[in-house]
Backbone as a printed PyTorch tensor [residue, N CA C, xyz], in Angstrom:
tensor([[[   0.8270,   -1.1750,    0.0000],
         [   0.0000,    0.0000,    0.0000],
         [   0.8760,    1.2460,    0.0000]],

        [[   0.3480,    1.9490,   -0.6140],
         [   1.2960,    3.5310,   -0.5260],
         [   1.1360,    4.1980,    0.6860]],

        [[   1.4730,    5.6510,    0.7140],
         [   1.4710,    6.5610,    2.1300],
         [  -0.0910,    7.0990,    2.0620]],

        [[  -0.0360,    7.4640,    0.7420],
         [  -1.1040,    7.6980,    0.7050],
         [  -2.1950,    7.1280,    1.2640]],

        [[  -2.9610,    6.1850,    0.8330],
         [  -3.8280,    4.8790,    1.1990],
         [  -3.7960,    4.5360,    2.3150]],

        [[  -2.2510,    4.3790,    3.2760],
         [  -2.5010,    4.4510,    4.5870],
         [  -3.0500,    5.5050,    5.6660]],

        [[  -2.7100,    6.6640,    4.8900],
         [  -3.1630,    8.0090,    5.7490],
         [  -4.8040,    8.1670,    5.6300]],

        [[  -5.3450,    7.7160,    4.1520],
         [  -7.0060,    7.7750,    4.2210],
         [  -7.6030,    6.7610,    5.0980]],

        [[  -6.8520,    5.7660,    4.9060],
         [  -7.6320,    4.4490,    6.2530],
         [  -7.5210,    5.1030,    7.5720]],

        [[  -6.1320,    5.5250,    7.9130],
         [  -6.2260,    5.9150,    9.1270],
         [  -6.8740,    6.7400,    9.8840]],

        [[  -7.3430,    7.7700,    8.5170],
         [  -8.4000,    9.0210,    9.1460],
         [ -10.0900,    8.6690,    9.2300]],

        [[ -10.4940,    7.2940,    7.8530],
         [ -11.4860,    7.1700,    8.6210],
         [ -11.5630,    6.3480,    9.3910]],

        [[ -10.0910,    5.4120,    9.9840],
         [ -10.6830,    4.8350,   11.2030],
         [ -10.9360,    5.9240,   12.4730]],

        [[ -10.3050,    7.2920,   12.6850],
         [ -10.4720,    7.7690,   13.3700],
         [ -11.6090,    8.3870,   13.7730]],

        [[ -12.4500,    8.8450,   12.1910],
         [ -13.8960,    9.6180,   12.2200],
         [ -14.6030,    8.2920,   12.8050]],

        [[ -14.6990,    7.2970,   12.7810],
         [ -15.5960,    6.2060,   12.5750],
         [ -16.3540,    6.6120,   14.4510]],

        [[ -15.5010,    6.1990,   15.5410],
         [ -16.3560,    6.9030,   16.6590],
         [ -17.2110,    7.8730,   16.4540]],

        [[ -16.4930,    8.8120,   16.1450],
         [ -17.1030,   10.3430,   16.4190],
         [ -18.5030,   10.2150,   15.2210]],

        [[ -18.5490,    9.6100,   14.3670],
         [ -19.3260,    9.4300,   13.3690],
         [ -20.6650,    8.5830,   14.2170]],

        [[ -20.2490,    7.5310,   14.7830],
         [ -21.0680,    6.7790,   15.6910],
         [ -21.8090,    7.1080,   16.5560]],

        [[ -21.2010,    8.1670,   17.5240],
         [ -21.5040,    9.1380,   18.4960],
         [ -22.6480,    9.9870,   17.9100]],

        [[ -22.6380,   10.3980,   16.8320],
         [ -23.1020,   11.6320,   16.4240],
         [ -24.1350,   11.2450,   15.4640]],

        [[ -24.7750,   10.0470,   15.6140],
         [ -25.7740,    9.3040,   14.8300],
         [ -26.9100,    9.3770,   15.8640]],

        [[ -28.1460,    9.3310,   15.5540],
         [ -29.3790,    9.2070,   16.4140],
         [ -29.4320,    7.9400,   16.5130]],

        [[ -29.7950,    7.4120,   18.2720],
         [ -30.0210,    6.2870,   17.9370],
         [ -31.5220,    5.9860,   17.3860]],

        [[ -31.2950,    4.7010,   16.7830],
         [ -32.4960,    3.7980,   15.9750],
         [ -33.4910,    3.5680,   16.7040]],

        [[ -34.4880,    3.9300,   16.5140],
         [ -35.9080,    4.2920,   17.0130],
         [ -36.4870,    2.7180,   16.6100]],

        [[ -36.5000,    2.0810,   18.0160],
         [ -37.6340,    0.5960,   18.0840],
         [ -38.5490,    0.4040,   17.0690]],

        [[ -38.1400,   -0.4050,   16.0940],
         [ -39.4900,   -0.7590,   15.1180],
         [ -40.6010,   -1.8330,   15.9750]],

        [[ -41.4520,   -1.4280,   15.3920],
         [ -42.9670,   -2.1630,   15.9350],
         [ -42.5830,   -3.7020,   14.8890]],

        [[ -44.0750,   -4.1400,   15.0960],
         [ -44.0220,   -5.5200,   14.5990],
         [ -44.7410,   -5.6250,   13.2040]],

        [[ -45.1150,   -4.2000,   13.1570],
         [ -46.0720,   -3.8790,   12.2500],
         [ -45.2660,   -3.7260,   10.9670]],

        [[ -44.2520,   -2.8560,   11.3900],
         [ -43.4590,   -2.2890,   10.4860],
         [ -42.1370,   -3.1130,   10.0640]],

        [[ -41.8400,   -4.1790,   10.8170],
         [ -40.8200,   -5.3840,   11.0480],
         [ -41.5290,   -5.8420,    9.9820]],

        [[ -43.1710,   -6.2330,    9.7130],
         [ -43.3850,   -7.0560,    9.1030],
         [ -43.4830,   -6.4340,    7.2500]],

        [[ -44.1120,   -5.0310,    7.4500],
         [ -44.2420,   -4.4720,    6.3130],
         [ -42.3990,   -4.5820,    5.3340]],

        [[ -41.6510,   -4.3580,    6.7320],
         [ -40.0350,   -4.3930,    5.9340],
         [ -39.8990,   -5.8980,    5.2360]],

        [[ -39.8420,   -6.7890,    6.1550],
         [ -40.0660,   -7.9770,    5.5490],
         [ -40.8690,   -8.0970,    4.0090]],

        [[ -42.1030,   -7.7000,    4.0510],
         [ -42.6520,   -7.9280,    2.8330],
         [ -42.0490,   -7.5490,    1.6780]],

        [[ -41.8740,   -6.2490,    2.2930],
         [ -40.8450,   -5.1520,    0.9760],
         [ -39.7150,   -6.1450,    0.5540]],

        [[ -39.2560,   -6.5370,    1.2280],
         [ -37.5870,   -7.8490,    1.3910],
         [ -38.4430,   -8.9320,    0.5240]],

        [[ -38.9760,   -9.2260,    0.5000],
         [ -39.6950,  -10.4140,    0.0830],
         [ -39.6300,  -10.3230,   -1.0810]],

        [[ -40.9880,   -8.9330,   -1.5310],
         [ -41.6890,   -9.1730,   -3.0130],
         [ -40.2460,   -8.3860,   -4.0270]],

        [[ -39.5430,   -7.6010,   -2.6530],
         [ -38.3110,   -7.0350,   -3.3890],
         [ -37.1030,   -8.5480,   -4.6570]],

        [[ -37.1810,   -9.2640,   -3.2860],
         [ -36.6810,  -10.4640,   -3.7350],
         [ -37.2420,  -11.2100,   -4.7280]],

        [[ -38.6460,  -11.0420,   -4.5780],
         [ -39.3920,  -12.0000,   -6.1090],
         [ -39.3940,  -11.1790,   -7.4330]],

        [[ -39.2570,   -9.8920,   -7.1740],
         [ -38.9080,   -9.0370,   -8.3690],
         [ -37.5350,   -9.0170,   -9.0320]],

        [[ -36.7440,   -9.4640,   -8.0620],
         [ -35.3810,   -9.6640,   -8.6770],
         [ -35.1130,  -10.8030,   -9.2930]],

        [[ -35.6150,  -11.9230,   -8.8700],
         [ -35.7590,  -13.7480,   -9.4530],
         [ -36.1780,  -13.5250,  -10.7030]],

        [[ -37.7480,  -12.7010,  -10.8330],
         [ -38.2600,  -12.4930,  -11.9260],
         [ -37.1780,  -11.3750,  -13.0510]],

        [[ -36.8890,  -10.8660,  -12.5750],
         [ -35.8430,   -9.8790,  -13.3940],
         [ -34.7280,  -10.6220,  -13.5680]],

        [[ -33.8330,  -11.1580,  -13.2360],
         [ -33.3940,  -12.4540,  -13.4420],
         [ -33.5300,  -13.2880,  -14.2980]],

        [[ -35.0050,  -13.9650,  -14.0180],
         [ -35.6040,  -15.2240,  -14.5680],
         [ -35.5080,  -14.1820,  -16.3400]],

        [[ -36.1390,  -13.1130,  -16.4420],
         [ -36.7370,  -13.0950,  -17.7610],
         [ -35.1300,  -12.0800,  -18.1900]],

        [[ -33.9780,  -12.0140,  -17.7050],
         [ -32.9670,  -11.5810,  -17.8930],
         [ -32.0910,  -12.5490,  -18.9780]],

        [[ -32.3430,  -13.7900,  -18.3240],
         [ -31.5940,  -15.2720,  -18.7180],
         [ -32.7990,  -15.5070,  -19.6940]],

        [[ -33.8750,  -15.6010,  -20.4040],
         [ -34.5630,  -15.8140,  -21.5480],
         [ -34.0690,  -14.8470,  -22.2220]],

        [[ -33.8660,  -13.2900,  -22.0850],
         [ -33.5090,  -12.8740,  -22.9790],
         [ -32.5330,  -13.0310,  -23.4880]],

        [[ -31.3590,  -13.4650,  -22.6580],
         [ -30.3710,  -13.8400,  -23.1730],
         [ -30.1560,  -14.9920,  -24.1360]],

        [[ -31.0510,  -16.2500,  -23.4500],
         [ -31.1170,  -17.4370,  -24.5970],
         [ -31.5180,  -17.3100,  -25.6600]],

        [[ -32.9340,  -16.6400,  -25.3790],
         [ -33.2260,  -16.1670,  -26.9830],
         [ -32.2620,  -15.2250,  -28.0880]],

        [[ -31.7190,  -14.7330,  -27.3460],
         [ -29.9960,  -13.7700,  -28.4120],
         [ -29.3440,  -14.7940,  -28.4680]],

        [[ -29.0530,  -15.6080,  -27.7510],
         [ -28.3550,  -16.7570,  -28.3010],
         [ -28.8640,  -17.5470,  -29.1950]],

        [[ -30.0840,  -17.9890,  -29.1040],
         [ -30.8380,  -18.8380,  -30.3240],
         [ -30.7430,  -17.9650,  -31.4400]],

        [[ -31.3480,  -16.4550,  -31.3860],
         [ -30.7470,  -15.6450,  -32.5410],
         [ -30.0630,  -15.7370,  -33.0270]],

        [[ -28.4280,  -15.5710,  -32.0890],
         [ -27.1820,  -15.4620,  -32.9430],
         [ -26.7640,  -17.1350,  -33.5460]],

        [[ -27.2980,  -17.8630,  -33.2890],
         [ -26.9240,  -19.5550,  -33.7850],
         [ -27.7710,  -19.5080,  -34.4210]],

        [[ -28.9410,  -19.1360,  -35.1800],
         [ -29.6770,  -19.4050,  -35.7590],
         [ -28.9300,  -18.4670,  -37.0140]],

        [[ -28.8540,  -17.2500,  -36.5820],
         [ -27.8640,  -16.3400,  -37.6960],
         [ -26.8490,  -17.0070,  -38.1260]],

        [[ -26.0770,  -17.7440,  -37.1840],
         [ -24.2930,  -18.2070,  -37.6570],
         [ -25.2510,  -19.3270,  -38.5520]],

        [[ -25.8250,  -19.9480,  -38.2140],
         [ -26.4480,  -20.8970,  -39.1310],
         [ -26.7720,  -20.7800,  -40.2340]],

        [[ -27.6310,  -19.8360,  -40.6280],
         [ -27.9800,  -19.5660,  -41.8080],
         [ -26.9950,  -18.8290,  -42.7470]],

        [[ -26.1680,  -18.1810,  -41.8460],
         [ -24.9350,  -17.5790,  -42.5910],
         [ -24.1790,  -18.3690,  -43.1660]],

        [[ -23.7080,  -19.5730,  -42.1050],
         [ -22.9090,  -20.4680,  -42.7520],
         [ -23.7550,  -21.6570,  -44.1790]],

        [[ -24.6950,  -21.7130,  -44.0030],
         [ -25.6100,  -22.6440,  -45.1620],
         [ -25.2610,  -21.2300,  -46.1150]],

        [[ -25.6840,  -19.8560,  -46.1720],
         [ -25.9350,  -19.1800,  -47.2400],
         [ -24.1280,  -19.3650,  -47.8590]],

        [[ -23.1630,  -19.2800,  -47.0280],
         [ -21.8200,  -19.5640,  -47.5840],
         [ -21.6280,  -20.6830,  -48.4130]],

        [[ -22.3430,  -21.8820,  -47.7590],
         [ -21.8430,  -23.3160,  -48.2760],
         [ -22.2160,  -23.5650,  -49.6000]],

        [[ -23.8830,  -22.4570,  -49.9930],
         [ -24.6250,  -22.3420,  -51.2530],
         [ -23.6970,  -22.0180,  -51.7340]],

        [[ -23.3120,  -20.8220,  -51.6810],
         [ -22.7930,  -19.8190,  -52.8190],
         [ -21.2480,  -20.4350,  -52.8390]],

        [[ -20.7640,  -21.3230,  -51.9730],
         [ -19.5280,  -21.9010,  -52.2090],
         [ -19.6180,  -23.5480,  -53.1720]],

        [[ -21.1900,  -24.0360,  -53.1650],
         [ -21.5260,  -25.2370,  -54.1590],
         [ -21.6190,  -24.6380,  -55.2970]],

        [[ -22.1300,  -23.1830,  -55.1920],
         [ -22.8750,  -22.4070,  -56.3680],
         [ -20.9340,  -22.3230,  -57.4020]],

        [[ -20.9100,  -21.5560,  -57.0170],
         [ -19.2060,  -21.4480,  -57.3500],
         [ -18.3940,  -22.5160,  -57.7530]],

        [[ -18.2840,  -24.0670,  -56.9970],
         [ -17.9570,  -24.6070,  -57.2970],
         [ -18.4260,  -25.2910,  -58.5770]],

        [[ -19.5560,  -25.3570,  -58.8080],
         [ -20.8190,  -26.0380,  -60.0860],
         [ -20.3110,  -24.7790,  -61.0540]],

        [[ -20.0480,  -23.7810,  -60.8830],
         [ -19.7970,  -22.6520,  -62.0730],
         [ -18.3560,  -23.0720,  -62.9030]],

        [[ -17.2350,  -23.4860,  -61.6760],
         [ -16.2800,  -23.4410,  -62.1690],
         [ -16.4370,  -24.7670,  -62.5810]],

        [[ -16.9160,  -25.9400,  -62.2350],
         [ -17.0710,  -26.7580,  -63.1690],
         [ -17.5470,  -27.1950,  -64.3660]],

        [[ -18.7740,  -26.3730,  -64.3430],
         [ -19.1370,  -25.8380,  -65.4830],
         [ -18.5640,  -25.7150,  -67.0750]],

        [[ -17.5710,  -24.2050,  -66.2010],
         [ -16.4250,  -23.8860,  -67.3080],
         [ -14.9920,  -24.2480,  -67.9760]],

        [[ -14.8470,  -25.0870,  -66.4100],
         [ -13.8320,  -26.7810,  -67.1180],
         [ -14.5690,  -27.8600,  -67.8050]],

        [[ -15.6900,  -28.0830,  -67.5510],
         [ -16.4530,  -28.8250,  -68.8580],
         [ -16.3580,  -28.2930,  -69.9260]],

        [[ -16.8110,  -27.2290,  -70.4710],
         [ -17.2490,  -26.0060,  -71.4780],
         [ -15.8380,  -26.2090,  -71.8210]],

        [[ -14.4350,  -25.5990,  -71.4340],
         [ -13.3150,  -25.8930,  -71.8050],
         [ -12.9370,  -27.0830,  -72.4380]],

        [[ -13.3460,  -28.2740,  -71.8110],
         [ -12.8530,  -29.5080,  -72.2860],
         [ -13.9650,  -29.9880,  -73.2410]],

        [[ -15.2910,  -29.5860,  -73.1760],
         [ -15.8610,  -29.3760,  -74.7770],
         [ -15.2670,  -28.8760,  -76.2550]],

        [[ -14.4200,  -27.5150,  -75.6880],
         [ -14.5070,  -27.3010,  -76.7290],
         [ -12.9720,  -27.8220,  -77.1770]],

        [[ -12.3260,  -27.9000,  -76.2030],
         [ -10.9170,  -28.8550,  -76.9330],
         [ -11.3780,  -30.0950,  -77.2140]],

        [[ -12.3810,  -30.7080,  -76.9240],
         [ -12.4660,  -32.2910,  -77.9220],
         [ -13.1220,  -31.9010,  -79.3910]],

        [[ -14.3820,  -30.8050,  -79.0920],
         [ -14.3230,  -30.5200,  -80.0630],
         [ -13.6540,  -29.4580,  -81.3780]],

        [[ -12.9230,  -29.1770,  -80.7110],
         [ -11.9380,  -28.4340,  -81.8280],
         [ -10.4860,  -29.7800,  -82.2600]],

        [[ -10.5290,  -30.5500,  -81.0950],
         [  -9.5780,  -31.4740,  -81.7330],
         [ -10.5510,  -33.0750,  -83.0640]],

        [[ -11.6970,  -33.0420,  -82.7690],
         [ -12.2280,  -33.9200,  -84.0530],
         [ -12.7750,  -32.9520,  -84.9200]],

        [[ -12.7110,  -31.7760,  -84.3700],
         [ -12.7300,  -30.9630,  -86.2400],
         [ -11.5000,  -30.7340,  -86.5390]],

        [[ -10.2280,  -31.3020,  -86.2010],
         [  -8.7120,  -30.8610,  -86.6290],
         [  -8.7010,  -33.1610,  -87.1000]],

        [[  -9.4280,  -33.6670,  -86.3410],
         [  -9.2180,  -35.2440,  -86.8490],
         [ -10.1610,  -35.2400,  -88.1270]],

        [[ -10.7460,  -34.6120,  -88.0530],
         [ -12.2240,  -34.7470,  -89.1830],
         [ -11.0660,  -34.1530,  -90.5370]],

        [[ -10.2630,  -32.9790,  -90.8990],
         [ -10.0720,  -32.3240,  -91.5720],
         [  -8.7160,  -33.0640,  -91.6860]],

        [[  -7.8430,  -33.5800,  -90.8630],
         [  -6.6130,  -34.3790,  -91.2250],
         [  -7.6050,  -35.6390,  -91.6880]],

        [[  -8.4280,  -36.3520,  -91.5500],
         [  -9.0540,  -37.3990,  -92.2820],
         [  -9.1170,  -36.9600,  -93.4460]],

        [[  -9.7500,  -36.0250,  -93.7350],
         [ -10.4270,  -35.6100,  -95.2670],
         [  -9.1360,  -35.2710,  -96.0280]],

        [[  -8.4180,  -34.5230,  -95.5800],
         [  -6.9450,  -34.3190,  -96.1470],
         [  -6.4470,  -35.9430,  -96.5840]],

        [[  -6.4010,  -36.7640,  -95.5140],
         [  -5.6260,  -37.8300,  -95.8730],
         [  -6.4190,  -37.9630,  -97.4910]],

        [[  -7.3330,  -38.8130,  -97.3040],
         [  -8.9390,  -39.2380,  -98.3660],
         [  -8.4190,  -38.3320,  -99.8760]],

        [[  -8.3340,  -36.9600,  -99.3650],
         [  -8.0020,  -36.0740, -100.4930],
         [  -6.5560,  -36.6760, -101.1820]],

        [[  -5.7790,  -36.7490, -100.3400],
         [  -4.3740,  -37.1080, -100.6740],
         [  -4.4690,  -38.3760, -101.3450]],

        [[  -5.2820,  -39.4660, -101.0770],
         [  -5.1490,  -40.7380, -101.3660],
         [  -5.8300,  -40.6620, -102.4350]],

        [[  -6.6820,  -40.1480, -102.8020],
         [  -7.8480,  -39.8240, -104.0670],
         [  -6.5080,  -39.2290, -105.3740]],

        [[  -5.9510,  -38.1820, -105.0260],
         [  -4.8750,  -37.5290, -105.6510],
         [  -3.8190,  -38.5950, -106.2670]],

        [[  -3.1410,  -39.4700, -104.8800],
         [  -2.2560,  -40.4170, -105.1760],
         [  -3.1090,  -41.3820, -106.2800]],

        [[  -4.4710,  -41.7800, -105.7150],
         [  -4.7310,  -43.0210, -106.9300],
         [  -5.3920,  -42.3770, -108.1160]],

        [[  -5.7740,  -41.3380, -108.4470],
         [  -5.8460,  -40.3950, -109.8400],
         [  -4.5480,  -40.2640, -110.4320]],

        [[  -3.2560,  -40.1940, -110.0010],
         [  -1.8530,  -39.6470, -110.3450],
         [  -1.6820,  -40.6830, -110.5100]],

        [[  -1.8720,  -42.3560, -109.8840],
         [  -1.6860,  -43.3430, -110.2090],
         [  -2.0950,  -44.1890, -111.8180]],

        [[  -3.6410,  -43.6030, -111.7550],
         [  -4.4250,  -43.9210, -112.8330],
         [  -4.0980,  -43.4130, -114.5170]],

        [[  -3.6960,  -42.4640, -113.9960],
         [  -3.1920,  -41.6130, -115.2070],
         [  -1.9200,  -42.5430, -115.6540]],

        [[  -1.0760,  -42.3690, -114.4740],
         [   0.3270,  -42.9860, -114.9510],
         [   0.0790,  -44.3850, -115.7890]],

        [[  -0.8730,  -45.4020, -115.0660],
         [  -1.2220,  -46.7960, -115.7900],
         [  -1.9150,  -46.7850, -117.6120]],

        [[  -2.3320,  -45.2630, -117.2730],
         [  -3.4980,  -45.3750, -118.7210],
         [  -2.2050,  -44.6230, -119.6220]],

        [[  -0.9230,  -43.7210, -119.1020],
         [  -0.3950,  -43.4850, -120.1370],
         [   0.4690,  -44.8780, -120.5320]],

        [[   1.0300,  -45.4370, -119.2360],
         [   1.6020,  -46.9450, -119.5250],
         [   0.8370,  -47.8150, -120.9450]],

        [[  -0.1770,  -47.7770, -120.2880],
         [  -1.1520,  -48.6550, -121.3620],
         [  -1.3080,  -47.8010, -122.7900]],

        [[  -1.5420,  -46.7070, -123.0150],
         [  -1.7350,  -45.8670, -124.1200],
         [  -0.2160,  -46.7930, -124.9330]],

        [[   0.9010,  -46.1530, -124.4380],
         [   2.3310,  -46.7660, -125.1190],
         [   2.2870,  -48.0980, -125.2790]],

        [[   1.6170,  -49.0070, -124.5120],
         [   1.6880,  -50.3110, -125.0440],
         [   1.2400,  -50.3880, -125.8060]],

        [[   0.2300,  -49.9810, -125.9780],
         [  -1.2150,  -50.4370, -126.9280],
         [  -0.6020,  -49.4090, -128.3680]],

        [[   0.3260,  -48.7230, -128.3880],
         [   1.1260,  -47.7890, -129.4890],
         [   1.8870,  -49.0170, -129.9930]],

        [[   2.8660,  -49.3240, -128.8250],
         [   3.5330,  -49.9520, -129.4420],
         [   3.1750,  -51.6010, -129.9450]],

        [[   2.0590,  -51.9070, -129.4710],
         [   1.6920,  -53.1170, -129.9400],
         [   1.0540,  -52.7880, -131.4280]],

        [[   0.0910,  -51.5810, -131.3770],
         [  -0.2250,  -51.2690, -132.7170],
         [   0.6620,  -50.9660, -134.0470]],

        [[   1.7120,  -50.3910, -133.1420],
         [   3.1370,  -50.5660, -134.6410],
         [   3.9070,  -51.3390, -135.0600]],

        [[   3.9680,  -52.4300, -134.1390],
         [   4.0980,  -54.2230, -134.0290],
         [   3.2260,  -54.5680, -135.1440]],

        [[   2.1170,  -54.2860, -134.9570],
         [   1.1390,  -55.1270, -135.5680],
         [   0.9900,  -54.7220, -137.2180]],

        [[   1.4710,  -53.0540, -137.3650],
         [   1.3820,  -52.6640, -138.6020],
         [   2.5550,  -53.0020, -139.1730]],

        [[   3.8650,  -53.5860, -138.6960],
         [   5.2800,  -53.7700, -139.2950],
         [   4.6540,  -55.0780, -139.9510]],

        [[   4.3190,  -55.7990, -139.0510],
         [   3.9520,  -57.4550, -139.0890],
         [   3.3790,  -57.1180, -140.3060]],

        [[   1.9610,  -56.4810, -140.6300],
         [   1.4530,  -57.0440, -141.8860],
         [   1.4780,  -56.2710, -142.6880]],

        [[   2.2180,  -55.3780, -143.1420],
         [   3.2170,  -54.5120, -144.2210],
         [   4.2410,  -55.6420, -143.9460]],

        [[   4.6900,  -56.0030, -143.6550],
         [   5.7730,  -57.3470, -144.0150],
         [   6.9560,  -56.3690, -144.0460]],

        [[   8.2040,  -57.0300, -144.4020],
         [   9.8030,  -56.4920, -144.5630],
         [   9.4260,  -55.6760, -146.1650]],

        [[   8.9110,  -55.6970, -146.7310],
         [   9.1000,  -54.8770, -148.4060],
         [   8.5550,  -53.5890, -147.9810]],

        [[   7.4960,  -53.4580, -147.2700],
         [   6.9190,  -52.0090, -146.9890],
         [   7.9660,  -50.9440, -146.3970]],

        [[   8.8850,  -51.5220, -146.0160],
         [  10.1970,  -50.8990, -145.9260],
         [  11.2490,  -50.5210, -146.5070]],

        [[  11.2090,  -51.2760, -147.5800],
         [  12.5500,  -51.6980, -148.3260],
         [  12.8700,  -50.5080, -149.3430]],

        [[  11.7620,  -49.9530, -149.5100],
         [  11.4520,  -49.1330, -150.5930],
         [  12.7360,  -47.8300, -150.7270]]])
């Protein structure tokens, strides 16, 4: 304790007589008034239970409030956090849509290319066989005209 603090105790232990002294004494209560105090003590006391009692409902009920709030707060989060999640999946589907389909319109068009190419190769082929054959069929036909003009159709 400081100096202080001791010097205020010490002064009112000193008033405390003279304070005592200088009080009226307490005038005899009746039985009447013993009892009226009592009552006052009493219904004083049932007003406080009750103030009390409906002190602690109000409180539970702010508590059921606020858990009923954290509650619904947390469901409205969990929505909008399924909601979000279903979006972004969504748009990784949508993504991987459109790369399968941009990759079988790149298989569709290397197909048709090939088809084209192979169509090309066996046209370039066809040609080559029919000029093959054109020269045979030349040279079998000038075979065939030596043969029957005979050796004199030459000789000349």
């Amino acid at each position: 304790m400081n100096h202080h603090a001791r010097q205020l105790i010490a002064a009112l232990i000193l008033c405390l007589p003279v304070v005592a002294l200088a009080a009226d004494p307490v005038p005899a209560a009746s039985a009447d008034d013993l009892a009226a105090a009592g009552e006052r003590i009493r219904q004083t006391g049932e007003q406080i239970r009750a103030d009390l009692q409906a002190a602690r409902a109000r409180l539970e009920a702010k508590k059921a409030r606020e858990e009923t709030e954290r509650k619904r707060a947390a469901e409205v989060a969990r929505q909008q956090a399924a909601a979000e999640k279903a979006r972004e999946e969504a748009a990784r589907d949508r993504v991987r849509q459109e790369a399968a389909a941009k990759a079988e319109r790149e298989r569709v068009a290397a197909e048709r290319e090939a088809i084209q190419a192979r169509v090309r190769a066996e046209k370039a082929e066809q040609e080559r066989q029919r000029q093959t054959d054109a020269k045979v069929r030349a040279a079998e036909a000038l075979k065939q005209a030596r043969a029957s003009a005979g050796p004199k159709a030459y000789d000349e």
